[in-house]
PDB file of N, CA, C and O in Angstrom, chain B, residues numbered from 101:
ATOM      1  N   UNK B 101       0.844  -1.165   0.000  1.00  0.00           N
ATOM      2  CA  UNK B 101       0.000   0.000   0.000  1.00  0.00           C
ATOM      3  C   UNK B 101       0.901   1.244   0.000  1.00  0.00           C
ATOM      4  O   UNK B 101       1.813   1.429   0.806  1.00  0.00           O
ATOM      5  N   UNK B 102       0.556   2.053  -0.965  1.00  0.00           N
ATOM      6  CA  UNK B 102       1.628   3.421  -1.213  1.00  0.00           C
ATOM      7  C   UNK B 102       1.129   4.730   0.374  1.00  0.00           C
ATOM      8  O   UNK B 102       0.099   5.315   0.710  1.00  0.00           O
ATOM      9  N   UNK B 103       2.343   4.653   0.830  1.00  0.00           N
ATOM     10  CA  UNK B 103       1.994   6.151   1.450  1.00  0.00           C
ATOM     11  C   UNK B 103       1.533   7.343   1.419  1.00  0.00           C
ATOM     12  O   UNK B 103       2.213   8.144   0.778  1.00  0.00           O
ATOM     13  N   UNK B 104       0.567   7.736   1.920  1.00  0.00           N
ATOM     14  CA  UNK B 104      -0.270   8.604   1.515  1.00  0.00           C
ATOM     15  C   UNK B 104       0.113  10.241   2.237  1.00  0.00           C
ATOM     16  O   UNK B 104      -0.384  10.369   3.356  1.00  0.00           O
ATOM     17  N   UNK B 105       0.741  11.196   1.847  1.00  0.00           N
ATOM     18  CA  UNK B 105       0.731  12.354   2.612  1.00  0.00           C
ATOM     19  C   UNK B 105      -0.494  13.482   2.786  1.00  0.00           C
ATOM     20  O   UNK B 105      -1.447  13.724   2.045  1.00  0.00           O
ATOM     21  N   UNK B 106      -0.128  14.016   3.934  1.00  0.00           N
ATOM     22  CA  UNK B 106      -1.156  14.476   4.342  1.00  0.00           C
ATOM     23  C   UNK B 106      -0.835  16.208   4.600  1.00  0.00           C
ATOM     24  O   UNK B 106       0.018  16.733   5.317  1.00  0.00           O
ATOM     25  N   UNK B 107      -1.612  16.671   3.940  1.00  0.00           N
ATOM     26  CA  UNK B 107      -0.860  18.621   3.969  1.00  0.00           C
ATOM     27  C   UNK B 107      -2.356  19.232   4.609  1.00  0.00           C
ATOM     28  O   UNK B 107      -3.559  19.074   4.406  1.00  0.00           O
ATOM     29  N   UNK B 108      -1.429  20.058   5.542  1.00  0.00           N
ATOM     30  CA  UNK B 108      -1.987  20.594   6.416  1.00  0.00           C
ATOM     31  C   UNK B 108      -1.764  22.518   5.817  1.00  0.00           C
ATOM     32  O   UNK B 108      -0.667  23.065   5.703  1.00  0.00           O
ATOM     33  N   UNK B 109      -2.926  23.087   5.574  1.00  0.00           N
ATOM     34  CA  UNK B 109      -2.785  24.390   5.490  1.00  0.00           C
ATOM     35  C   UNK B 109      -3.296  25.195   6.540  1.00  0.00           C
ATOM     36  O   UNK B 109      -4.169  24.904   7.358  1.00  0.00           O
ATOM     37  N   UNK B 110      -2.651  26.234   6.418  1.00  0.00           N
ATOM     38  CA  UNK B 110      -3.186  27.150   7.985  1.00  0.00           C
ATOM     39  C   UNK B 110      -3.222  28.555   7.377  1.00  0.00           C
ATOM     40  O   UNK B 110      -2.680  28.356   6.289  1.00  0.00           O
ATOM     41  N   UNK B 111      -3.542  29.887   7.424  1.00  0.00           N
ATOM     42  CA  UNK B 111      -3.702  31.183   7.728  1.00  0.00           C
ATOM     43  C   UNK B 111      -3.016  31.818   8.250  1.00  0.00           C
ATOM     44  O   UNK B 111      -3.414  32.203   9.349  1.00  0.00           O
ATOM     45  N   UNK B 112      -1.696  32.266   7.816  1.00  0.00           N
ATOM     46  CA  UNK B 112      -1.098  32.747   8.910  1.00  0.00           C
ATOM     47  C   UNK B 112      -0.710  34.653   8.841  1.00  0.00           C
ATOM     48  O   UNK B 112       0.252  34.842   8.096  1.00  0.00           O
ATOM     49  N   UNK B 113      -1.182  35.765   9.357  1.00  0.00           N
ATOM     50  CA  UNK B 113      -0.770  36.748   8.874  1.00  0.00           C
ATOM     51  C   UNK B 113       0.836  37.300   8.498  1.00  0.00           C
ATOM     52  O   UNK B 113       1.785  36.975   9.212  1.00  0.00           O
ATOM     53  N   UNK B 114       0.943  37.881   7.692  1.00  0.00           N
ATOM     54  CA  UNK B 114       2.320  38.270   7.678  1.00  0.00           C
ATOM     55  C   UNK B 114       2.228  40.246   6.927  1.00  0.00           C
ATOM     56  O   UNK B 114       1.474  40.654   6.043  1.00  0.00           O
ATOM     57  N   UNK B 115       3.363  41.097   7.772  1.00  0.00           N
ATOM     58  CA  UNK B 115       3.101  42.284   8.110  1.00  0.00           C
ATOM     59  C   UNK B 115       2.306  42.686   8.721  1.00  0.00           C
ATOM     60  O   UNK B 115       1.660  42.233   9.666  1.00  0.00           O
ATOM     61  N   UNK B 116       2.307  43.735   8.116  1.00  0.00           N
ATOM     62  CA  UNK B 116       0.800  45.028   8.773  1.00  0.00           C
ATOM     63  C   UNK B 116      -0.816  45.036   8.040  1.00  0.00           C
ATOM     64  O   UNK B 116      -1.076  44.463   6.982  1.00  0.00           O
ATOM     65  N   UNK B 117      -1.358  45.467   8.496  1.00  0.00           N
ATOM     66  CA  UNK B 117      -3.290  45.116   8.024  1.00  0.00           C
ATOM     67  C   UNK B 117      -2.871  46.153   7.006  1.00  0.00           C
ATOM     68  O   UNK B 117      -2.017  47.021   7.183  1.00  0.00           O
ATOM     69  N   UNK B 118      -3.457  45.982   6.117  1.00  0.00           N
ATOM     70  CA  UNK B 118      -4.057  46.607   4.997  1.00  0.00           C
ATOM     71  C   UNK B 118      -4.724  48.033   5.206  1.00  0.00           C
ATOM     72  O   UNK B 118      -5.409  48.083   6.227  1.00  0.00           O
ATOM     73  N   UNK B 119      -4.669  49.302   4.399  1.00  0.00           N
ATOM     74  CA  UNK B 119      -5.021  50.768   4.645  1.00  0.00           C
ATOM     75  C   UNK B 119      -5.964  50.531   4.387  1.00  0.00           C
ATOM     76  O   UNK B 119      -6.238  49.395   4.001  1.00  0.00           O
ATOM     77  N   UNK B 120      -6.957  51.588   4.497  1.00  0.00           N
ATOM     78  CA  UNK B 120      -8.340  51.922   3.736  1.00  0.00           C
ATOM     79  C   UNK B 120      -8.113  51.888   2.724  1.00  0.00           C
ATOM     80  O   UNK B 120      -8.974  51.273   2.095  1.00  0.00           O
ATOM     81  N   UNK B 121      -6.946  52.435   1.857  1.00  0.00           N
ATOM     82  CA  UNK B 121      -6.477  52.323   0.657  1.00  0.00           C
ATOM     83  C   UNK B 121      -6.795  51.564  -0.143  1.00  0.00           C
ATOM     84  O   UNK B 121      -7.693  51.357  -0.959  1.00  0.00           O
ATOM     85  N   UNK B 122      -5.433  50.954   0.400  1.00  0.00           N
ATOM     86  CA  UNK B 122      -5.167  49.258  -0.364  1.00  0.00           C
ATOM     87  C   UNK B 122      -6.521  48.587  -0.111  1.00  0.00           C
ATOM     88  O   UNK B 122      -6.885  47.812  -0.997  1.00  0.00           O
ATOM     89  N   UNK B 123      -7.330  48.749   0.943  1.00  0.00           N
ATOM     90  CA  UNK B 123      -8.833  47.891   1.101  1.00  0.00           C
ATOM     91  C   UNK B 123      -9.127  48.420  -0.260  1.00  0.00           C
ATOM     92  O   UNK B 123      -8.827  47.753  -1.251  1.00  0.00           O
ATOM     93  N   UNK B 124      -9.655  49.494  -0.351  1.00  0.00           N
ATOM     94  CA  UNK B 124     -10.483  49.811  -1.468  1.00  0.00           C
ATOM     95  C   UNK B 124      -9.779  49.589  -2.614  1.00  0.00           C
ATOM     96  O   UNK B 124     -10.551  50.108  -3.421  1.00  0.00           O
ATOM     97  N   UNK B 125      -8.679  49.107  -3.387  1.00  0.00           N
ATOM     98  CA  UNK B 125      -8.116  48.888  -4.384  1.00  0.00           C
ATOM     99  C   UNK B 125      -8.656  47.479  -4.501  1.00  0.00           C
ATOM    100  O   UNK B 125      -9.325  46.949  -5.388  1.00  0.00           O
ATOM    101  N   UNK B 126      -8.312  47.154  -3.684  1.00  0.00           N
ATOM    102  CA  UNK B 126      -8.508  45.284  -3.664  1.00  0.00           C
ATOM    103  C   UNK B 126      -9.850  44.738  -3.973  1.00  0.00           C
ATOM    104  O   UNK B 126     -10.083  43.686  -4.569  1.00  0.00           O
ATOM    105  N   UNK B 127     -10.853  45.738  -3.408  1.00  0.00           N
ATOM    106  CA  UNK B 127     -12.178  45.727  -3.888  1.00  0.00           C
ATOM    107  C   UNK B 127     -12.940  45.763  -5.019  1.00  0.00           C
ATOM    108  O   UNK B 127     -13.945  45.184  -5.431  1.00  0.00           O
ATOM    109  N   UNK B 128     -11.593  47.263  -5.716  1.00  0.00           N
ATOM    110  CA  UNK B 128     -11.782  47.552  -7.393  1.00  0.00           C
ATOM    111  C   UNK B 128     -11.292  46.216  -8.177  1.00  0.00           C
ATOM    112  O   UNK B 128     -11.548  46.059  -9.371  1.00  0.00           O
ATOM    113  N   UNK B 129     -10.766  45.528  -7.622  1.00  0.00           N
ATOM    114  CA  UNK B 129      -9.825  44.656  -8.689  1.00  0.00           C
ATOM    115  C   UNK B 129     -10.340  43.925  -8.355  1.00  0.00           C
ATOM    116  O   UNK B 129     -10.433  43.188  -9.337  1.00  0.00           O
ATOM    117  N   UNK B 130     -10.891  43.434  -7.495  1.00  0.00           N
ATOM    118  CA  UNK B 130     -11.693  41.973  -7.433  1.00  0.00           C
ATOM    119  C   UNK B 130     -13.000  42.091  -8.063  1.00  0.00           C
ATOM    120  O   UNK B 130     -13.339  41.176  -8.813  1.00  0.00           O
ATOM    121  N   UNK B 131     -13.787  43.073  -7.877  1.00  0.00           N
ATOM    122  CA  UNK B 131     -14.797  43.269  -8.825  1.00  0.00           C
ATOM    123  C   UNK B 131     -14.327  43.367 -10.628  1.00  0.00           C
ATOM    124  O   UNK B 131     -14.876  42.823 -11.585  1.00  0.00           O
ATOM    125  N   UNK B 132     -13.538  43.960 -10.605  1.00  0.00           N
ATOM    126  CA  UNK B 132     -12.740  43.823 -11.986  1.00  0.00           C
ATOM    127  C   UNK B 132     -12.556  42.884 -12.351  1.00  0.00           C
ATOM    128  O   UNK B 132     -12.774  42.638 -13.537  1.00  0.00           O
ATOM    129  N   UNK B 133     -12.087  41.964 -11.517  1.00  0.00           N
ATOM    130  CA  UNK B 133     -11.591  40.350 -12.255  1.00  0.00           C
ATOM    131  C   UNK B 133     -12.756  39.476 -11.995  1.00  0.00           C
ATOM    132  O   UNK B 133     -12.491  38.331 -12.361  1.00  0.00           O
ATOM    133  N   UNK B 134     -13.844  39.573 -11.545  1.00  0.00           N
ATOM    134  CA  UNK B 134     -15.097  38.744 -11.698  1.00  0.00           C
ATOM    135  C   UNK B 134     -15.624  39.132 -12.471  1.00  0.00           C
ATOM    136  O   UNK B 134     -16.286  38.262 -13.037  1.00  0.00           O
ATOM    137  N   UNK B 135     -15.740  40.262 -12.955  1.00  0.00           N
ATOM    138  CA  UNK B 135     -16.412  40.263 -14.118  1.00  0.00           C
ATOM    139  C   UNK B 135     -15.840  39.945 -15.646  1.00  0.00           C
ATOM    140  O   UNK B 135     -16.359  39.520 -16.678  1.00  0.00           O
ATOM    141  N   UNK B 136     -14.557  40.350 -15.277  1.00  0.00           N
ATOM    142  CA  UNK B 136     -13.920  39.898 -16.738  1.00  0.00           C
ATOM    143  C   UNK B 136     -13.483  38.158 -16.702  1.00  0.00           C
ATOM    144  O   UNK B 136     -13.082  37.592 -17.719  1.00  0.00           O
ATOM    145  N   UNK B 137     -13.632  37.476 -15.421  1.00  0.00           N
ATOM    146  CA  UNK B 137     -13.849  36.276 -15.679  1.00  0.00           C
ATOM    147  C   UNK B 137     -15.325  35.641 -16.092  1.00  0.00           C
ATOM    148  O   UNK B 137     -15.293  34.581 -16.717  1.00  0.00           O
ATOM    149  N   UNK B 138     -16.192  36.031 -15.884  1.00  0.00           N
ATOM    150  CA  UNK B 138     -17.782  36.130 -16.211  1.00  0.00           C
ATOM    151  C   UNK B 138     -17.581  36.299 -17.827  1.00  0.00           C
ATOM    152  O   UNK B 138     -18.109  35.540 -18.640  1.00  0.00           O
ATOM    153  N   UNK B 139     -16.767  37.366 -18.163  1.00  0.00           N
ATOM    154  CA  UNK B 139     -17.166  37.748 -19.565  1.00  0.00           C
ATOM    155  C   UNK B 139     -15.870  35.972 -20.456  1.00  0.00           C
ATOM    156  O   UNK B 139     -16.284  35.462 -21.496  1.00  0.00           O
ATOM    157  N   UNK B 140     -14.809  35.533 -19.937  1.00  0.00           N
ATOM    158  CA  UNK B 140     -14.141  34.454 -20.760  1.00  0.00           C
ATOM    159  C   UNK B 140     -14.874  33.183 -20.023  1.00  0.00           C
ATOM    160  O   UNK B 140     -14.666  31.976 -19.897  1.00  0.00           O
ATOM    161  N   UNK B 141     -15.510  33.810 -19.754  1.00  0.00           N
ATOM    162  CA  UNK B 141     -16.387  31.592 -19.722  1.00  0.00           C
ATOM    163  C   UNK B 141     -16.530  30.833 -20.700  1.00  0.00           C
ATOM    164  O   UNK B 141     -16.290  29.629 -20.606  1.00  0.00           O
ATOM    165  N   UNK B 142     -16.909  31.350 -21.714  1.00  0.00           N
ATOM    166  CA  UNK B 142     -17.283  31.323 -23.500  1.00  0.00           C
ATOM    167  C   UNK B 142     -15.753  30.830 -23.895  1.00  0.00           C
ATOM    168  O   UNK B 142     -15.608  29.937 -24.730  1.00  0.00           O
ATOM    169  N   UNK B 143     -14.797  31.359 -23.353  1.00  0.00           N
ATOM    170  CA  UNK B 143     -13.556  31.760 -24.550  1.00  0.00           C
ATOM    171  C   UNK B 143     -13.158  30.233 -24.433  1.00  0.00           C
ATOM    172  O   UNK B 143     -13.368  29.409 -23.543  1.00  0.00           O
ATOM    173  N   UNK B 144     -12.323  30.128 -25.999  1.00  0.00           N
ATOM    174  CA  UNK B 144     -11.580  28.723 -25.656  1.00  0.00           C
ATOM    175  C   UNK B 144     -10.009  29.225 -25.944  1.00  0.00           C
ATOM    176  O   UNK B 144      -9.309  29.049 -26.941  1.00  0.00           O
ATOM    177  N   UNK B 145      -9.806  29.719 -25.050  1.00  0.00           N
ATOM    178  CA  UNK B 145      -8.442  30.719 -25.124  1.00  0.00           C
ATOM    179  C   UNK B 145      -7.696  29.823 -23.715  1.00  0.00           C
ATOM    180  O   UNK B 145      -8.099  29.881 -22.553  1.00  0.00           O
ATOM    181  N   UNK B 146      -6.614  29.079 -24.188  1.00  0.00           N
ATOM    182  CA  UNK B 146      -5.621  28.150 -23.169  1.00  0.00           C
ATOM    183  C   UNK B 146      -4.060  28.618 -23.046  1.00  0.00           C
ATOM    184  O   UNK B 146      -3.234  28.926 -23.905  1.00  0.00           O
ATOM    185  N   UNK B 147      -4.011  28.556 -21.897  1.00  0.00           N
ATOM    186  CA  UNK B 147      -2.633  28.630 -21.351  1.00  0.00           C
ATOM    187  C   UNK B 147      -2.376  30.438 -21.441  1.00  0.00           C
ATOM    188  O   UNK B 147      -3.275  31.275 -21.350  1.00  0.00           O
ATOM    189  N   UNK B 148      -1.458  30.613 -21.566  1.00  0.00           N
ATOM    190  CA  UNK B 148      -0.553  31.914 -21.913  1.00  0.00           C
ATOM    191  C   UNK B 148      -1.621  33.040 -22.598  1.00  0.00           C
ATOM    192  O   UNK B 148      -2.021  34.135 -22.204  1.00  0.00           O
ATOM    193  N   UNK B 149      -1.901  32.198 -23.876  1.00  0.00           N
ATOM    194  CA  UNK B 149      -3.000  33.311 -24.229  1.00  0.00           C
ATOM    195  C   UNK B 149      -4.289  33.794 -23.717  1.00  0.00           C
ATOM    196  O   UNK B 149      -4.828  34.831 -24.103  1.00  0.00           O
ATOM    197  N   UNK B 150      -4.925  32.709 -22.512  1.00  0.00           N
ATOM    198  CA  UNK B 150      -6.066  33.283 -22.042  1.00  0.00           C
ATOM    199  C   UNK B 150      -5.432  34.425 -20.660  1.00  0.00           C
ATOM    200  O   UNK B 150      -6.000  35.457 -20.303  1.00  0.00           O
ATOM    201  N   UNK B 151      -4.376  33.969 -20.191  1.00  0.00           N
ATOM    202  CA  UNK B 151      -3.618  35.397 -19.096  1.00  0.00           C
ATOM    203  C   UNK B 151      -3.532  36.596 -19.741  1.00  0.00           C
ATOM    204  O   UNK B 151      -3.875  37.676 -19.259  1.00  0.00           O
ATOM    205  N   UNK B 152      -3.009  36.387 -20.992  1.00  0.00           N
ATOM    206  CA  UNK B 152      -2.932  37.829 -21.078  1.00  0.00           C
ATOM    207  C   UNK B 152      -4.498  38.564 -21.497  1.00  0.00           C
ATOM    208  O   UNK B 152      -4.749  39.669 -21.017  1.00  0.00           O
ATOM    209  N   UNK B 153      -5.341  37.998 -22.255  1.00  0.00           N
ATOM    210  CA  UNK B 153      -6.458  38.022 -22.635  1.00  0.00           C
ATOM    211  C   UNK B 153      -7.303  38.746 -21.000  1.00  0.00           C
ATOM    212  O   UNK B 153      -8.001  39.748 -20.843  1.00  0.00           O
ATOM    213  N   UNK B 154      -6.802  37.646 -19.991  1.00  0.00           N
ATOM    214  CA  UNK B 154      -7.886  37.980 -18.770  1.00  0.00           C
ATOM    215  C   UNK B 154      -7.107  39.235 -17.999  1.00  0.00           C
ATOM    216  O   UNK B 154      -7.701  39.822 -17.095  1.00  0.00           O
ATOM    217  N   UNK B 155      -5.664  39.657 -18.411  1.00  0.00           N
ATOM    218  CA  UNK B 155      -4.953  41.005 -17.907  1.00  0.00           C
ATOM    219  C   UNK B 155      -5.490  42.238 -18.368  1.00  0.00           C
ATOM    220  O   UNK B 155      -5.874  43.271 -17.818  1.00  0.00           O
ATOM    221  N   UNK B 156      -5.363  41.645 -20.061  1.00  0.00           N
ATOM    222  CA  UNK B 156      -5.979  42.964 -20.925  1.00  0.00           C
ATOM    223  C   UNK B 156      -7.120  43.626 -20.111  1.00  0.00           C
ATOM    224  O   UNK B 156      -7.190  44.763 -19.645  1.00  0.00           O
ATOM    225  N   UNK B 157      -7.954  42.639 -20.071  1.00  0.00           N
ATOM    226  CA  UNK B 157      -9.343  42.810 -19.689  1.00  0.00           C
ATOM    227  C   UNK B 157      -9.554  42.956 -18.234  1.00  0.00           C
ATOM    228  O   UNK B 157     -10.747  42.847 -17.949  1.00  0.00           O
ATOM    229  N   UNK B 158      -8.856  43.147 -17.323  1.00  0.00           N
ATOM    230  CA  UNK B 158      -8.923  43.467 -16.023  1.00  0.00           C
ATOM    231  C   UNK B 158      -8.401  44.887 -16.517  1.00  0.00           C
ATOM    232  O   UNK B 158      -9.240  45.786 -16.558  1.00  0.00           O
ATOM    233  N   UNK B 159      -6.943  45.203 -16.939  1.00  0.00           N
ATOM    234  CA  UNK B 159      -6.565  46.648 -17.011  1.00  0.00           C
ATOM    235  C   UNK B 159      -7.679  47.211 -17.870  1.00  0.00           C
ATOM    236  O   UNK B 159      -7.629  48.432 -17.715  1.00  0.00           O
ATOM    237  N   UNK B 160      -8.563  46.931 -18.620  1.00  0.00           N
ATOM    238  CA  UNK B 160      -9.290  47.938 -19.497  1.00  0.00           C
ATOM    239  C   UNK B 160     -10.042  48.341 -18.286  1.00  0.00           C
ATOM    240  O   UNK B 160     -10.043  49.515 -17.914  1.00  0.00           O
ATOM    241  N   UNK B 161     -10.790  47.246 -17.551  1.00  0.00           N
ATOM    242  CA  UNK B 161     -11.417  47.396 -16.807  1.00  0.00           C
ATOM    243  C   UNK B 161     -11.272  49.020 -15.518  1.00  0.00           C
ATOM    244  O   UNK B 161     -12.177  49.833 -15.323  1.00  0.00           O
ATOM    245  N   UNK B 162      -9.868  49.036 -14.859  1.00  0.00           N
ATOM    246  CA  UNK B 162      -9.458  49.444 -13.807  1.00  0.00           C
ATOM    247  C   UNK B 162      -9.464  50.974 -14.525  1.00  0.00           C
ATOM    248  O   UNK B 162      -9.713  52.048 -13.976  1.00  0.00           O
ATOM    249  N   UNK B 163      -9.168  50.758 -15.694  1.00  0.00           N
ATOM    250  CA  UNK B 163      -8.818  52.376 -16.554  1.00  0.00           C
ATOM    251  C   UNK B 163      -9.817  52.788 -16.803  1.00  0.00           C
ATOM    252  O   UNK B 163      -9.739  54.001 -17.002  1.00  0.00           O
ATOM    253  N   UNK B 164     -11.277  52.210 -16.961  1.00  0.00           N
ATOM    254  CA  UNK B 164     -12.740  52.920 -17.777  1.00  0.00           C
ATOM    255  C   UNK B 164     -12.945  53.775 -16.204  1.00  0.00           C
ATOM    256  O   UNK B 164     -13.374  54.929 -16.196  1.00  0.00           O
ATOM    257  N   UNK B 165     -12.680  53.243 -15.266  1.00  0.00           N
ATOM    258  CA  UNK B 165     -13.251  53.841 -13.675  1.00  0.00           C
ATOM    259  C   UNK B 165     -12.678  54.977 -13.218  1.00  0.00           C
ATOM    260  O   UNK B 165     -13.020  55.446 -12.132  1.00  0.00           O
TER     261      UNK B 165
END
């Protein structure tokens, strides 16, 4: 019988909390990248070319705002 390993992940903080700032950036860009993942569900765009495809389309995103 092959040995089976077992990985344990945990949460661990590292630095300082996040500004109001950086909160609110992180907010823009996560809304940014759900929607431009919403919009390549369709795509049959693999590997390399769907990153840059889903970059394009996050930066168009961050720049129309």
């Amino acid at each position: 019988m092959p040995k089976q390993l077992k990985l344990i992940l945990r949460e661990t903080t590292t630095g300082l909390k996040p500004t109001q700032k950086q909160a609110a950036q992180r907010e823009r860009f996560a809304q940014a990248a759900k929607d431009v993942a919403q919009e390549m569900k369709g795509t049959k765009l693999k590997g390399a070319a769907r990153v840059k495809a889903f970059n394009a389309g996050v930066s168009r995103r961050l720049k129309a705002r």
